[in-house]
PyMOL commands that place a pseudoatom at each C-alpha (Angstrom):
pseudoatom trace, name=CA, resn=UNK, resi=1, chain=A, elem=C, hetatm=0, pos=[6.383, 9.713, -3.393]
pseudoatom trace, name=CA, resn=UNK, resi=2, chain=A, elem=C, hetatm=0, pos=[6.531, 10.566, 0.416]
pseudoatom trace, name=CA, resn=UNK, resi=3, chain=A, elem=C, hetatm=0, pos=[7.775, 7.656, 2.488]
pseudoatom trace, name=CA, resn=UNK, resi=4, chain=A, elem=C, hetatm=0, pos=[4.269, 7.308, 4.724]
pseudoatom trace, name=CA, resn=UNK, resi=5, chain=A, elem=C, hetatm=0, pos=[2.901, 6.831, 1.570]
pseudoatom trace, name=CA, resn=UNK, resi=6, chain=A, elem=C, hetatm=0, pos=[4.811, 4.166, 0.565]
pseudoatom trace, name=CA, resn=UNK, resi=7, chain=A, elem=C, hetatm=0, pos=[4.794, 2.306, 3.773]
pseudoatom trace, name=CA, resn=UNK, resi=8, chain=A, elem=C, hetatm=0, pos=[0.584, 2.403, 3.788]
pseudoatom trace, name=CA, resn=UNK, resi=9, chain=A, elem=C, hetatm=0, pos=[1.006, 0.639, -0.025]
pseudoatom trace, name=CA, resn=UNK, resi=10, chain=A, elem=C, hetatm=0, pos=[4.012, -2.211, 0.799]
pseudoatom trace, name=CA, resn=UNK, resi=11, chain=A, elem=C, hetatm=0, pos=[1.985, -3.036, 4.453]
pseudoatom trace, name=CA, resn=UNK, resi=12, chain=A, elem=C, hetatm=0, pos=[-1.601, -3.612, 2.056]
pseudoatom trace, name=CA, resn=UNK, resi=13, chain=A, elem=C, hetatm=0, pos=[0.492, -5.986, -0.185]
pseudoatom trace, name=CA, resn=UNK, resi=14, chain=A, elem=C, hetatm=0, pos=[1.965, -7.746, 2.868]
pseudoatom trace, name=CA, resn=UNK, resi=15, chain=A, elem=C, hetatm=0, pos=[-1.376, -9.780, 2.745]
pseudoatom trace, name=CA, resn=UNK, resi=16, chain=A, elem=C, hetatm=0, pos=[-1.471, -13.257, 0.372]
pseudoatom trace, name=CA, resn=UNK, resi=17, chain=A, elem=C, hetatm=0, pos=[-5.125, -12.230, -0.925]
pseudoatom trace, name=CA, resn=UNK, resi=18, chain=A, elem=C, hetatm=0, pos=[-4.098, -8.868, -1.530]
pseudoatom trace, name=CA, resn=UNK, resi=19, chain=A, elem=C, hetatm=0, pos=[-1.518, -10.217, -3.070]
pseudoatom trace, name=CA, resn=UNK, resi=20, chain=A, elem=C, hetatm=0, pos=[-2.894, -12.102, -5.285]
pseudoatom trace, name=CA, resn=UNK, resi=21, chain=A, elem=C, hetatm=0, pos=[-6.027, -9.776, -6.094]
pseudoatom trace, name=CA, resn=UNK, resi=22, chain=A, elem=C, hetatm=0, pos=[-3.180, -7.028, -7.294]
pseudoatom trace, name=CA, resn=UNK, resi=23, chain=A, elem=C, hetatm=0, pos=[-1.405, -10.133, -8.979]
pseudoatom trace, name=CA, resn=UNK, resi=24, chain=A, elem=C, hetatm=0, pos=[-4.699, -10.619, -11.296]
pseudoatom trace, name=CA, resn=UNK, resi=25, chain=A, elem=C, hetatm=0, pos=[-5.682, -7.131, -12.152]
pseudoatom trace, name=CA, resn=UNK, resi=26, chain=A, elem=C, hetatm=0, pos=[-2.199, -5.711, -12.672]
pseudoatom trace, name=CA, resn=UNK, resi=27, chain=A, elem=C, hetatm=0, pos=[-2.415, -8.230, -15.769]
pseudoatom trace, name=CA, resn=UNK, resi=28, chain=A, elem=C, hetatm=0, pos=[-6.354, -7.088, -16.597]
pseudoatom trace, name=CA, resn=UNK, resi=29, chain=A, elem=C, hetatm=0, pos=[-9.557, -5.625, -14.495]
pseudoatom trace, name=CA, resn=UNK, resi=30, chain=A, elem=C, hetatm=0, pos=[-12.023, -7.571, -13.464]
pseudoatom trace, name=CA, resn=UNK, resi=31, chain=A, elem=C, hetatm=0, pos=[-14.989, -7.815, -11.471]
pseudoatom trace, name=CA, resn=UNK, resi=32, chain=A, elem=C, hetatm=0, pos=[-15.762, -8.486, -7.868]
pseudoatom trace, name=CA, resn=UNK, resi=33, chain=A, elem=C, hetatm=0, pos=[-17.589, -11.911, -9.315]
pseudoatom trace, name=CA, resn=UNK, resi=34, chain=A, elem=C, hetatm=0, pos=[-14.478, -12.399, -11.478]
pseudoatom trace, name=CA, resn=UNK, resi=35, chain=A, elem=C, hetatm=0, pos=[-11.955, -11.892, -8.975]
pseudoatom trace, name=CA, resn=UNK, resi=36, chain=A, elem=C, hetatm=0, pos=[-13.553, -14.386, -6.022]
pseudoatom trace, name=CA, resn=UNK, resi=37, chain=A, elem=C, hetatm=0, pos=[-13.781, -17.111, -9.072]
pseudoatom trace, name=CA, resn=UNK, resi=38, chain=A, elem=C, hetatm=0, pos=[-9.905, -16.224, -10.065]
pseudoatom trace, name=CA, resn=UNK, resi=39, chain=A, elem=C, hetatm=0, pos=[-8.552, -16.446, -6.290]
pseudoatom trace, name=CA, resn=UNK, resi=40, chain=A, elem=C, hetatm=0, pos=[-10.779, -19.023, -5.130]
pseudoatom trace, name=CA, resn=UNK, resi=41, chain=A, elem=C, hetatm=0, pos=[-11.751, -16.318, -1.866]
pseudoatom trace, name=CA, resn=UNK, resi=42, chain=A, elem=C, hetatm=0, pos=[-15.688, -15.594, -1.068]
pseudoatom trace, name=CA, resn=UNK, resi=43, chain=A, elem=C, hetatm=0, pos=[-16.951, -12.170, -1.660]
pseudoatom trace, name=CA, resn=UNK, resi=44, chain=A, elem=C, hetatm=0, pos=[-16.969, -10.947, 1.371]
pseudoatom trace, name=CA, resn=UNK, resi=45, chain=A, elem=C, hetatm=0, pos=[-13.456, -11.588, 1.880]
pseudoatom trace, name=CA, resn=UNK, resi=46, chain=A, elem=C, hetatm=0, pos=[-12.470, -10.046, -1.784]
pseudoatom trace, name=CA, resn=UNK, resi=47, chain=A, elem=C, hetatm=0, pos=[-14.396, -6.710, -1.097]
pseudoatom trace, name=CA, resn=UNK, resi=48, chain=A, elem=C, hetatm=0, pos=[-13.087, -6.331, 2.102]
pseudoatom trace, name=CA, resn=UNK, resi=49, chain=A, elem=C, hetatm=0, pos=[-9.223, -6.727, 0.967]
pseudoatom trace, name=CA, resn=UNK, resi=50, chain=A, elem=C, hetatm=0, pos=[-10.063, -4.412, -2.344]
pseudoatom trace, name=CA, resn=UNK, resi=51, chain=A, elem=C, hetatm=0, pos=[-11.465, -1.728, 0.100]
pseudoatom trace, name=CA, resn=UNK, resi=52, chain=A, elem=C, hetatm=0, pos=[-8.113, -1.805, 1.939]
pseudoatom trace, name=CA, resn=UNK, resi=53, chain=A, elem=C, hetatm=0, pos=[-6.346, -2.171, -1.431]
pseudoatom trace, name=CA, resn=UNK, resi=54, chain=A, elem=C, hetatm=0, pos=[-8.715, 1.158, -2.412]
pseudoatom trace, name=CA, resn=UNK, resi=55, chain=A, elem=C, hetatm=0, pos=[-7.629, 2.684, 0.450]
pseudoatom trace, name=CA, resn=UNK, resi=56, chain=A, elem=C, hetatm=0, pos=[-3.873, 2.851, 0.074]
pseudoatom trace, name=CA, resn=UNK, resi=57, chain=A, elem=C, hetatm=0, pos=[-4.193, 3.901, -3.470]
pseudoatom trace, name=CA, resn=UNK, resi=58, chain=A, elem=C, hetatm=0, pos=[-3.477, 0.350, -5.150]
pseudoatom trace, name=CA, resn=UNK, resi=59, chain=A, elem=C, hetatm=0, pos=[-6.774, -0.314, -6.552]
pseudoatom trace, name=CA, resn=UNK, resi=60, chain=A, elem=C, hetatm=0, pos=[-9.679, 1.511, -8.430]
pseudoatom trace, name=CA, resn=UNK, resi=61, chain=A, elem=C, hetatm=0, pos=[-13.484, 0.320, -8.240]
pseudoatom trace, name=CA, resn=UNK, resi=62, chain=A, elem=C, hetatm=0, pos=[-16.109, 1.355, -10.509]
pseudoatom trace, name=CA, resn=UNK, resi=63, chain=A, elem=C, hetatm=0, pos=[-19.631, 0.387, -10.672]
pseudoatom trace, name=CA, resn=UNK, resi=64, chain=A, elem=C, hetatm=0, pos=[-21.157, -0.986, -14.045]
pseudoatom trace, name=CA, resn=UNK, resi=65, chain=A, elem=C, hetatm=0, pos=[-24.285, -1.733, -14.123]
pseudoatom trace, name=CA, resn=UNK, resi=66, chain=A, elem=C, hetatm=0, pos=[-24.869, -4.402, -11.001]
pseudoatom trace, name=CA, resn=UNK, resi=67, chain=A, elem=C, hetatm=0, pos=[-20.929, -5.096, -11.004]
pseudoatom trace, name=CA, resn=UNK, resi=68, chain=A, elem=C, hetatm=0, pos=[-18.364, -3.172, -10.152]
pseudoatom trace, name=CA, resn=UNK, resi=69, chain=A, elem=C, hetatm=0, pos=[-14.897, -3.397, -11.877]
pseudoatom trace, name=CA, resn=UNK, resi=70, chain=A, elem=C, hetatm=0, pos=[-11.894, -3.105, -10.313]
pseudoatom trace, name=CA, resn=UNK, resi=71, chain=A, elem=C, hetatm=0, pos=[-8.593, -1.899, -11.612]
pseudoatom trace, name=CA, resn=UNK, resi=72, chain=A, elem=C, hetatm=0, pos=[-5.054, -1.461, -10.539]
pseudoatom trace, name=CA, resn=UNK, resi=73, chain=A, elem=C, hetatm=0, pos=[-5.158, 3.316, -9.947]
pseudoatom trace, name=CA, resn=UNK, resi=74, chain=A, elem=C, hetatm=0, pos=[-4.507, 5.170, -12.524]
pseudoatom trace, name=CA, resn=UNK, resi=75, chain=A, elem=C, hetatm=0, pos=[-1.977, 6.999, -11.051]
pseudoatom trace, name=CA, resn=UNK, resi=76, chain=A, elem=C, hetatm=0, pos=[-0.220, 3.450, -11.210]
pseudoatom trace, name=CA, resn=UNK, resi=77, chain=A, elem=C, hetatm=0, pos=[-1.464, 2.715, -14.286]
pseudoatom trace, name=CA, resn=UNK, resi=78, chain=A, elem=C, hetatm=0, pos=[0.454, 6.152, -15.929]
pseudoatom trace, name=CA, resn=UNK, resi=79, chain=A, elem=C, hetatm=0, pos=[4.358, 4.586, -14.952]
pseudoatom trace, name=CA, resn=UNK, resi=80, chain=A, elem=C, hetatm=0, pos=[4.996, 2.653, -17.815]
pseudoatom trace, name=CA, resn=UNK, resi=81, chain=A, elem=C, hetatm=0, pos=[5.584, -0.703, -16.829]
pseudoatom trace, name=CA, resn=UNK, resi=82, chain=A, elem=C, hetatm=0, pos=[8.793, -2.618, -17.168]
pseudoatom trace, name=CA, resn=UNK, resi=83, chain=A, elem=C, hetatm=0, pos=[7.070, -6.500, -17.585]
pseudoatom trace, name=CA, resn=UNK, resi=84, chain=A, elem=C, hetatm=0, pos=[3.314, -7.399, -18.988]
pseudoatom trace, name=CA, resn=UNK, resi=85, chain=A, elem=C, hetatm=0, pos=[2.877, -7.930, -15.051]
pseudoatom trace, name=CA, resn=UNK, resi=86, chain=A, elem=C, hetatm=0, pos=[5.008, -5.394, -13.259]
pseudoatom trace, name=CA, resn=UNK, resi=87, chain=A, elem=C, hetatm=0, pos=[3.295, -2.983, -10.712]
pseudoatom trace, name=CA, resn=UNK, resi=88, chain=A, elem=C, hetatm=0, pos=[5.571, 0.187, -9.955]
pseudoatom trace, name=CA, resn=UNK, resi=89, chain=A, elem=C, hetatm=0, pos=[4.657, 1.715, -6.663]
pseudoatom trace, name=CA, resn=UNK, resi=90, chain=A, elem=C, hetatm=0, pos=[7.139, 4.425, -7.148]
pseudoatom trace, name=CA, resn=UNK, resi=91, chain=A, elem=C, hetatm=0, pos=[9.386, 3.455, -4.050]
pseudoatom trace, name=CA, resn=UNK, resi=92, chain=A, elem=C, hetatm=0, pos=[9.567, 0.327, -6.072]
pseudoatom trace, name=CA, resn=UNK, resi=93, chain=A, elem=C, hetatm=0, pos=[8.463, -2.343, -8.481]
pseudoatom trace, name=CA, resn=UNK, resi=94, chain=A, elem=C, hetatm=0, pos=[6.899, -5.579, -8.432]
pseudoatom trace, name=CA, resn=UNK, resi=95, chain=A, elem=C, hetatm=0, pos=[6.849, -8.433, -10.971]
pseudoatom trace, name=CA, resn=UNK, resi=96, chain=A, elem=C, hetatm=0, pos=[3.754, -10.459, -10.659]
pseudoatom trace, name=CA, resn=UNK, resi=97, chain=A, elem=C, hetatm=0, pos=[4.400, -13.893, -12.029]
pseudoatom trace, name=CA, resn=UNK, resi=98, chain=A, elem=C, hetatm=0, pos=[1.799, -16.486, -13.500]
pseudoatom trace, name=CA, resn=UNK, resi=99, chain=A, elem=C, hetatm=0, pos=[1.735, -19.566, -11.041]
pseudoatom trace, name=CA, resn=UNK, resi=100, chain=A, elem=C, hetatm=0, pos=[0.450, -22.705, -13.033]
pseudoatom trace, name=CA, resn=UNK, resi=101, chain=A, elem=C, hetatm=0, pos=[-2.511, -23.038, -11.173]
pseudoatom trace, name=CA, resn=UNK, resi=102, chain=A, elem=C, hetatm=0, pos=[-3.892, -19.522, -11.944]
pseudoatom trace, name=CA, resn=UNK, resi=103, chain=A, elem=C, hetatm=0, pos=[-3.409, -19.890, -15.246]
pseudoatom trace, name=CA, resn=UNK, resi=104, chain=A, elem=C, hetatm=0, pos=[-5.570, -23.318, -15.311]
for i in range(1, 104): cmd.bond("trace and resi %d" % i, "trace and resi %d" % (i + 1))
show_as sticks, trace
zoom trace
């Protein structure tokens, strides 16, 4: 992985939402709907971090039906993961842990 590329995918996690949104679907995809409920964010908010997220290659959307489901890429999804909750970026991994209020 080329190092701009890398840079463009650490600086759209450097954000707590985005955080968190990559957090939730490393671990399963979900919906816009599903994700705003999960991270406690309005929608507007959520679809403008995932379209940044989208951008830098994190994150997938695909429309179904009137929702669209999001999903860590595929191209991310292919690196077989060290953890149930580890995202591998190439120029590195991350280990998404549970905090006790997102699993309530």
């Amino acid at each position: 992985m080329g190092s701009e590329l890398c840079v463009k995918r650490l600086e759209s996690l450097a954000v707590d939402t985005r955080w968190r949104i990559v957090g939730e679907l490393v671990v399963k995809p979900m919906t816009v709907n599903e994700l705003t409920a999960q991270i406690g964010a309005n929608q507007y908010n959520v679809s403008k971090h995932l379209r940044i997220l989208r951008k830098a290659g994190i994150v997938e959307a695909e429309k179904t039906g009137i929702h669209v489901e999001c999903s860590i890429a595929e191209a991310l999804r292919q690196k077989p993961p060290k953890g149930p909750a580890d995202l591998d970026l190439g120029c590195c991994t991350f280990r998404f842990e549970r905090s006790p209020k997102a699993s309530e």
